[in-house]
FIKOLKE-553430 format. One record per residue: residue number from 1; x, y, z of N, C-alpha, C, O in turn; residue in three letters. Coordinates in Angstrom, 1 decimal, padded with zeros to 4 digits. Layout:
BEGIN
   vodo     n_xx     n_yy     n_zz    ca_xx    ca_yy    ca_zz     c_xx     c_yy     c_zz     o_xx     o_yy     o_zz   kegu
    NUM        X        Y        Z        X        Y        Z        X        Y        Z        X        Y        Z    ALA
...
//
This chain:
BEGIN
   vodo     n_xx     n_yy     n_zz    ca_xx    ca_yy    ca_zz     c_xx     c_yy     c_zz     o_xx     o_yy     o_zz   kegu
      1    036.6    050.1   -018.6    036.3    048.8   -019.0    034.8    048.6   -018.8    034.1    049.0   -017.9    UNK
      2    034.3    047.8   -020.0    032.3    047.9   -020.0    032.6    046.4   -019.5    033.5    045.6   -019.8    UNK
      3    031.3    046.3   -018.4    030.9    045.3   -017.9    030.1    043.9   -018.6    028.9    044.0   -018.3    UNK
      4    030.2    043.3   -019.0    029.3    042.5   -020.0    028.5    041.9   -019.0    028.9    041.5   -017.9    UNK
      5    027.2    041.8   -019.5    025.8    041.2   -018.8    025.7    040.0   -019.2    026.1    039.8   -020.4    UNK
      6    025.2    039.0   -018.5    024.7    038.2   -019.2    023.3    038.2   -020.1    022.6    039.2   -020.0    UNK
      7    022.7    037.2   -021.1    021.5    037.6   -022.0    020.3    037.5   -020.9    019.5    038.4   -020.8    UNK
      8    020.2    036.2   -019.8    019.0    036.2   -019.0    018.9    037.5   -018.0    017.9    038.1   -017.7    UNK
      9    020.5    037.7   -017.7    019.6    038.9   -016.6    019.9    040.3   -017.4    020.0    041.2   -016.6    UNK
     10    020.2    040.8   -018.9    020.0    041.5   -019.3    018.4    041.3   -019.8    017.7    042.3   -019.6    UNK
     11    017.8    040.4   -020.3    016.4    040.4   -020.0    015.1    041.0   -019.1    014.0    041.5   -019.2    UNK
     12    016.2    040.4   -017.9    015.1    040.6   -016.6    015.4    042.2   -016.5    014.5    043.0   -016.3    UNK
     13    016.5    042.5   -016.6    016.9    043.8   -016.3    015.9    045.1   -016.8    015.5    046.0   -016.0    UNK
     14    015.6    044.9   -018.3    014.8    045.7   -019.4    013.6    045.0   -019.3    012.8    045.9   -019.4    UNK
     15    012.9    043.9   -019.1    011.4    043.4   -019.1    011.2    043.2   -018.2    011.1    042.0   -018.2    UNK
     16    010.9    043.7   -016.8    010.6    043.2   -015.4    008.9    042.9   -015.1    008.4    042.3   -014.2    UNK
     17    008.6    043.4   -016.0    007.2    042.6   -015.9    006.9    041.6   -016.5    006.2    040.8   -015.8    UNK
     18    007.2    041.1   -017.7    007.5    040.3   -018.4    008.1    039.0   -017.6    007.8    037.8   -017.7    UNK
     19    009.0    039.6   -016.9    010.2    038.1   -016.2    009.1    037.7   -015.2    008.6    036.5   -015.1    UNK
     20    008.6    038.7   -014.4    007.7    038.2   -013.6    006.4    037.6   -013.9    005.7    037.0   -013.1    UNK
     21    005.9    037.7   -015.3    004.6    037.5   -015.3    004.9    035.3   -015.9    004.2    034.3   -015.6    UNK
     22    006.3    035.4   -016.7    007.5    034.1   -017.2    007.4    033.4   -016.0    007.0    032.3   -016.1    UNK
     23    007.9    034.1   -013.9    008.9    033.3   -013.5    007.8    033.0   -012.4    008.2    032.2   -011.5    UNK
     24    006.6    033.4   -012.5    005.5    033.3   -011.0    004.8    032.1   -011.7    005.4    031.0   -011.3    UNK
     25    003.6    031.7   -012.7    003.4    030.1   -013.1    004.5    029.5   -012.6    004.4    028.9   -011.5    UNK
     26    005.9    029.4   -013.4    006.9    028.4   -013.5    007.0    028.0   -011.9    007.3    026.9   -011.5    UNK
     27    006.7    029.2   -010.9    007.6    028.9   -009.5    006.3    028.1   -009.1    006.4    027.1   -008.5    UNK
     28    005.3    028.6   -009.3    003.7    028.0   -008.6    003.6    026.4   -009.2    003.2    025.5   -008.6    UNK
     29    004.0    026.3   -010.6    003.9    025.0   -011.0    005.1    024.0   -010.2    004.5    023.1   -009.7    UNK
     30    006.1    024.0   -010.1    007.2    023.7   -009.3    007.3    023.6   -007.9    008.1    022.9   -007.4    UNK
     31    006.4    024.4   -007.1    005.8    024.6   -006.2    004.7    023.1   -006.1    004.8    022.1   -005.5    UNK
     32    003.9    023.6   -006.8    002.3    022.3   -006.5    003.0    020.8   -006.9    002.5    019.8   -006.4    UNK
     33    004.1    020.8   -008.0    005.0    019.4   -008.4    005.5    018.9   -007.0    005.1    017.8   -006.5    UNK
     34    006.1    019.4   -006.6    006.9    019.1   -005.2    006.1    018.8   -004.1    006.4    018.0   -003.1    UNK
     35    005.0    019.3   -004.2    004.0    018.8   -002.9    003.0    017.7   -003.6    002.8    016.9   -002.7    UNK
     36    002.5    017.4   -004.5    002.2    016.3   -005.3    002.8    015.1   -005.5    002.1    014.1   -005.8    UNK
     37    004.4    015.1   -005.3    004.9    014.2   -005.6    005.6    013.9   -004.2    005.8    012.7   -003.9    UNK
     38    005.8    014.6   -003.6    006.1    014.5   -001.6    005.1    013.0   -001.6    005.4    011.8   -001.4    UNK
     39    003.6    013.9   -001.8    002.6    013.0   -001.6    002.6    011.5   -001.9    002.2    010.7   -001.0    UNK
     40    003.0    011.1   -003.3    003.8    009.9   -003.9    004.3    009.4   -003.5    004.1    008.3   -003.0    UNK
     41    005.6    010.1   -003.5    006.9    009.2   -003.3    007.3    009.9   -001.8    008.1    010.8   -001.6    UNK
     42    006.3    009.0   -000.5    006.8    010.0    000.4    008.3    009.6    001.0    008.5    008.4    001.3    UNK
     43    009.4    010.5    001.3    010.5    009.7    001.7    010.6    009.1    002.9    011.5    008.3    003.2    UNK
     44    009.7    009.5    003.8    009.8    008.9    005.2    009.4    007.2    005.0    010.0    006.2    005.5    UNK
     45    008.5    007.0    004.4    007.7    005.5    003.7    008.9    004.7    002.8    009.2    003.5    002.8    UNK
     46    009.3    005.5    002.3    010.5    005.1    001.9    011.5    004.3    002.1    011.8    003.3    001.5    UNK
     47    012.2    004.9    003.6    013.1    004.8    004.5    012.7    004.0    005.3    013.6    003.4    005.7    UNK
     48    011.3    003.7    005.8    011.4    002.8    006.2    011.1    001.5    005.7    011.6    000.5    006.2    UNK
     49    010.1    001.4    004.7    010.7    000.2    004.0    012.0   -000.3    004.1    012.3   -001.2    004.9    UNK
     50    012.7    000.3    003.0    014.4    000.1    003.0    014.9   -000.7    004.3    015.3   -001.9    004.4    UNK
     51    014.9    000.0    005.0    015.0   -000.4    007.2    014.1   -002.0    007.0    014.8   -003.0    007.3    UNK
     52    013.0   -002.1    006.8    012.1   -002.8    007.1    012.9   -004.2    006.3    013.3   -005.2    007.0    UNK
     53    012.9   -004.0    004.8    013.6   -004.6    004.1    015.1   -005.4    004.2    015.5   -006.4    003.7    UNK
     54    015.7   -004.5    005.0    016.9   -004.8    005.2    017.0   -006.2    006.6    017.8   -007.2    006.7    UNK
     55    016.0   -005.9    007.4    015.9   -006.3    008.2    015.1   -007.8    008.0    015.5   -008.8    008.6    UNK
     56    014.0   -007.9    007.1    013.9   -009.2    006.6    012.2   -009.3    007.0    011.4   -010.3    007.1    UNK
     57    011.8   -007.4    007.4    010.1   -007.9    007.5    009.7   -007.1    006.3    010.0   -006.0    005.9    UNK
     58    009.1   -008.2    006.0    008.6   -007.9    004.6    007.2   -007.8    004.6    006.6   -008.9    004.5    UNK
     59    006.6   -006.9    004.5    004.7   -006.3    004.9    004.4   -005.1    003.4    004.7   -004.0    003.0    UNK
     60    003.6   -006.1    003.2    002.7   -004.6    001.7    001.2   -004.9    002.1    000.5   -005.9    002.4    UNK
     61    001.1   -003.5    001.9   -000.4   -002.7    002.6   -001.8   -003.0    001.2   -001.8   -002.0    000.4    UNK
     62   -002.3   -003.6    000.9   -003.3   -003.3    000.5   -004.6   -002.8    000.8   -004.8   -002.5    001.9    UNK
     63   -005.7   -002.8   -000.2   -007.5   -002.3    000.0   -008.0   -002.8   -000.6   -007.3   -003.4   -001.5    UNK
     64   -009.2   -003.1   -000.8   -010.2   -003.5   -001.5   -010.7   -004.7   -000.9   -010.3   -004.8    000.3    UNK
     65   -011.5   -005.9   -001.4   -012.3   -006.8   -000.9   -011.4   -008.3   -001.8   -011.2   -008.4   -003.0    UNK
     66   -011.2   -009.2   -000.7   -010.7   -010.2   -001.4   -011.2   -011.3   -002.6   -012.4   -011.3   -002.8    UNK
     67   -010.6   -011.8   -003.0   -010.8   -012.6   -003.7   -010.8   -013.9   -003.1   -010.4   -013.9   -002.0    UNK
     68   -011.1   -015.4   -003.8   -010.6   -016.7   -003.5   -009.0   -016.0   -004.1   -008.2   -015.5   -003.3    UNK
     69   -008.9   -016.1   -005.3   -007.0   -016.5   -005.8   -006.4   -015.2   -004.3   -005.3   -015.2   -003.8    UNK
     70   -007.2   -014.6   -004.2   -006.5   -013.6   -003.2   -006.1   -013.9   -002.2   -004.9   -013.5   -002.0    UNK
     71   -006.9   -014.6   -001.2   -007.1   -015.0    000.0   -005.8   -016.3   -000.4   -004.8   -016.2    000.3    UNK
     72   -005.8   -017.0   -001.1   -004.7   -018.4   -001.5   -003.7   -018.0   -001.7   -002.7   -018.5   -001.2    UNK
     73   -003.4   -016.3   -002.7   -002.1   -015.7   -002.6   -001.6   -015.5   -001.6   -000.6   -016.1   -001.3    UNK
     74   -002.1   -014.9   -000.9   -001.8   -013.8    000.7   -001.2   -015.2    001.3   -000.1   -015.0    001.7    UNK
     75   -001.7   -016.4    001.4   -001.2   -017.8    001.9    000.0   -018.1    001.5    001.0   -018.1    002.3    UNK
     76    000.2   -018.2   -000.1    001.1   -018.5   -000.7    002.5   -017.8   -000.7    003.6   -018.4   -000.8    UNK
     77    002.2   -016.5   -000.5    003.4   -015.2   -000.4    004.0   -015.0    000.8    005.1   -014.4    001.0    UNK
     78    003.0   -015.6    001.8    003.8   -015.8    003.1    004.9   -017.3    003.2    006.1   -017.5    003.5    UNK
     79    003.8   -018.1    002.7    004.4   -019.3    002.9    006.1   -019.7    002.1    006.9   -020.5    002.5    UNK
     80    006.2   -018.7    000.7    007.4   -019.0    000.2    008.3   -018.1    000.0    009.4   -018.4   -000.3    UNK
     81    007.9   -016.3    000.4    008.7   -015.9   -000.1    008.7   -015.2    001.7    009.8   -014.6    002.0    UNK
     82    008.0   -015.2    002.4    007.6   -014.6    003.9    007.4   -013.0    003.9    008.0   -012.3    004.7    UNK
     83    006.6   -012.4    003.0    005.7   -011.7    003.2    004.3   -011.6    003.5    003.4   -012.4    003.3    UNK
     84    004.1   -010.5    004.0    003.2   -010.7    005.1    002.1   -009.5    004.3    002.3   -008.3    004.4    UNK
     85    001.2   -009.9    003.7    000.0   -008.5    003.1   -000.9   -008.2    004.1   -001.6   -009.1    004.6    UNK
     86   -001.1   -006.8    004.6   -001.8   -006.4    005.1   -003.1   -005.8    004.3   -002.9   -005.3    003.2    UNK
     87   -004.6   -005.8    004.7   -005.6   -005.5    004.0   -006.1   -004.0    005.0   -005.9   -004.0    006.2    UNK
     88   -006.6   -003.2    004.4   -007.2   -002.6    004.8   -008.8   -002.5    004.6   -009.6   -001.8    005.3    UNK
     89   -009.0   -003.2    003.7   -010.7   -003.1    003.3   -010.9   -001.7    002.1   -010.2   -001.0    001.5    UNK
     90   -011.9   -001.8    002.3   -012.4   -000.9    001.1   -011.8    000.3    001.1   -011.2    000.8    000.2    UNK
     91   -012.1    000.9    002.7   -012.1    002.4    002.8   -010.6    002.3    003.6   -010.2    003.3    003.0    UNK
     92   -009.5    001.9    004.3   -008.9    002.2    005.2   -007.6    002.6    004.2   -007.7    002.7    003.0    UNK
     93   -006.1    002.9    004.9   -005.4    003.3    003.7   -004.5    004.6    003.5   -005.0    005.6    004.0    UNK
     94   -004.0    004.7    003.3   -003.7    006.4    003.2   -002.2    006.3    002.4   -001.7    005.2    002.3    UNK
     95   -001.2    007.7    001.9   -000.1    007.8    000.8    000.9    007.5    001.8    002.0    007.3    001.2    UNK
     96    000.9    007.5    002.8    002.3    006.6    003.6    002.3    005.5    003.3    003.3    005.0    002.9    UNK
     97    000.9    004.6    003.3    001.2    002.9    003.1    001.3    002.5    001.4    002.1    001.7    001.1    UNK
     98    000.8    003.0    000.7    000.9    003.4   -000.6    002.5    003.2   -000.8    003.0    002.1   -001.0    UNK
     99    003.0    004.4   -000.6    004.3    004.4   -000.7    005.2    003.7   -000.2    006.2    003.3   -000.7    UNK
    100    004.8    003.5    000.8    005.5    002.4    001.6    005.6    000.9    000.5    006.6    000.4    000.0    UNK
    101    004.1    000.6    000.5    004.0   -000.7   -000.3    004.6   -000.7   -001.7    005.0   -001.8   -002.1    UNK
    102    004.6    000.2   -002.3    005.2    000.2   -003.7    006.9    000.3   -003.6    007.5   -000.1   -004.7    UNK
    103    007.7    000.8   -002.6    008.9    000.7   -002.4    009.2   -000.6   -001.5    010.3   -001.2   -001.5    UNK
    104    008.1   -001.0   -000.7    008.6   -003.0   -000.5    008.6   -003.3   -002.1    009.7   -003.3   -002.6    UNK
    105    007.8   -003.6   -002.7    007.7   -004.3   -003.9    008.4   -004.3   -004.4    008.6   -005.4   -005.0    UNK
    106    009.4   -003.0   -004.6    010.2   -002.7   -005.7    010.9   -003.3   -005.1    011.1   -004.3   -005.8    UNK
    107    011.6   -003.4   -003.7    013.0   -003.8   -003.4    012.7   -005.9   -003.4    013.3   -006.9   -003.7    UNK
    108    011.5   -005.6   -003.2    011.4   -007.3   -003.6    011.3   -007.7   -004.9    011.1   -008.9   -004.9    UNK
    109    011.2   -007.0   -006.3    010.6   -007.5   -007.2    012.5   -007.7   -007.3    013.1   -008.8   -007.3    UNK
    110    013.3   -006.4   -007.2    015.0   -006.6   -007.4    015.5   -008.0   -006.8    016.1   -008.9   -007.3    UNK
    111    014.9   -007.7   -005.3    015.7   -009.1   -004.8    015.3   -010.1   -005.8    016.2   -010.7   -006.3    UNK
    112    014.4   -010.4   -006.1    014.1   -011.8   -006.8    014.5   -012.2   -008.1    014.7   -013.3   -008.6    UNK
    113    014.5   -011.1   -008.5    014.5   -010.8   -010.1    013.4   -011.0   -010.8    013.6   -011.3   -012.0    UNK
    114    012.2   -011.0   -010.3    011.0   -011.4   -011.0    010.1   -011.0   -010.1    010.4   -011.1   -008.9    UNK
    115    008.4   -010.4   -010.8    007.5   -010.3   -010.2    006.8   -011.3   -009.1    006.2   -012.3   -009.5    UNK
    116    006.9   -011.0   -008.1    006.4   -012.8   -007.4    005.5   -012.2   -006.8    005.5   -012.6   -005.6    UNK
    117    004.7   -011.3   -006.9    003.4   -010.9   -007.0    002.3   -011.6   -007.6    001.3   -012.2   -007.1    UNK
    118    002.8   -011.4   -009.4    002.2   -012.0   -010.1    002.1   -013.3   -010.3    001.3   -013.9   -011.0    UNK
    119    003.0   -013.9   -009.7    003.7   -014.9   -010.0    003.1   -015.7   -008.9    002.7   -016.7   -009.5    UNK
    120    002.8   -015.9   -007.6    002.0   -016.0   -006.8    000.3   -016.2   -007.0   -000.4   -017.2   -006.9    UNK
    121    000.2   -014.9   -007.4   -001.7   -014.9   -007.6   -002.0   -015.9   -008.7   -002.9   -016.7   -008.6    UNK
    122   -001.0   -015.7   -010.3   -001.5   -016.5   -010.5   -001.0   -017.9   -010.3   -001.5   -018.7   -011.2    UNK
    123   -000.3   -018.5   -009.6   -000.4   -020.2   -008.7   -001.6   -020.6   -008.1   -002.3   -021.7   -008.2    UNK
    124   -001.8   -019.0   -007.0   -003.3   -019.2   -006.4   -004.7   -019.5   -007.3   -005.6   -020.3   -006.9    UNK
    125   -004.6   -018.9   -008.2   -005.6   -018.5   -009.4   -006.2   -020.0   -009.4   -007.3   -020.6   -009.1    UNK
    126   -004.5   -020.5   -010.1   -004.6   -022.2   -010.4   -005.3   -023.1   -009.2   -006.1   -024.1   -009.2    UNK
    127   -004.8   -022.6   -008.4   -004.9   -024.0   -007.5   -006.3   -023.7   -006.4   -006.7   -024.6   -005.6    UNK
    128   -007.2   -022.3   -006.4   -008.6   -021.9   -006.2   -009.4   -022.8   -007.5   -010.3   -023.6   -007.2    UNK
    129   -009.1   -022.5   -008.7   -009.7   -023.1   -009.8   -009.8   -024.8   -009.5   -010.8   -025.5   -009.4    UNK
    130   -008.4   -025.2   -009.3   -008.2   -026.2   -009.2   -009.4   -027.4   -007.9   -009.7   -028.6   -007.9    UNK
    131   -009.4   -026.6   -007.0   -010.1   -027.0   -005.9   -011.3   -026.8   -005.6   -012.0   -027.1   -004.6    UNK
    132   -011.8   -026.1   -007.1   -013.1   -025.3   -007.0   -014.2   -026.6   -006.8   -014.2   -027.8   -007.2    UNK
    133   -015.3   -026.0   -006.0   -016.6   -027.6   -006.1   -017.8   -026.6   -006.8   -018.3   -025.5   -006.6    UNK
    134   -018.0   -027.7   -008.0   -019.0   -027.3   -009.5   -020.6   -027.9   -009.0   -020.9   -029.1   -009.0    UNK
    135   -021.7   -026.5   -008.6   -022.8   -026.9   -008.4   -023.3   -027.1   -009.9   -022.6   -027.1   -010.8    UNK
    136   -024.7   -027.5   -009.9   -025.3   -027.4   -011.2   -024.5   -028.5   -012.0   -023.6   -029.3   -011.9    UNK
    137   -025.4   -028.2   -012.7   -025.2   -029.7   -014.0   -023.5   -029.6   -014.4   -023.0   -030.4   -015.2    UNK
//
């Protein structure tokens, strides 16, 4: 009785340099994907959001230098929906809080059914504008 091969490993079988030269990129690209995206989506940041979330503290990490609508959001977002934004400033920061903050968001943009991010800054927007005092003519 003849054995039947399959076509992939009758391939590898007859071109062994060939499979290897096909299966080393593929493993190295698959390789560097997985640690790239670890980096992203890390799951520990994840998890504890979720935890964090469940539990009803609600904290997203940002950077940069504030704004007035900024400073009135961060007010606003506590005051109605009781989240709490953390700033880091320019330089502070790193892909735990990243991830972290983009998996609160998500699970808050679900609870709400609506962005109340945006929805927030711009009320703030309005009501910075609104209170604004006009030097000059």
């Amino acid at each position: 009785m003849i054995k039947k091969e399959g076509a992939i490993r009758g391939f590898v079988r007859n071109h062994k340099v060939l499979s290897f030269l096909i299966a080393l990129p593929a493993s190295l690209f698959l390789v560097l994907a997985v640690l790239l995206l670890y980096d992203y989506y890390n799951p520990r940041a994840f998890i504890a959001a979720y935890r964090d979330y469940r539990e009803g503290s609600y904290v997203v990490y940002t950077r940069g230098m504030w704004s007035d609508c900024g400073l009135d959001s961060r007010a606003l977002l506590h005051e109605r929906y009781g989240v709490s934004l953390v700033n880091f400033g320019c330089i502070g920061g790193d892909s735990y809080n990243d991830a972290y903050s983009r998996a609160m968001k998500a699970l808050l943009k679900h609870k709400y059914k609506r962005d109340i991010f945006e929805e927030v800054y711009q009320d703030a927007c309005v009501k910075s504008a609104d209170g604004a005092v006009s030097f000059g003519n």
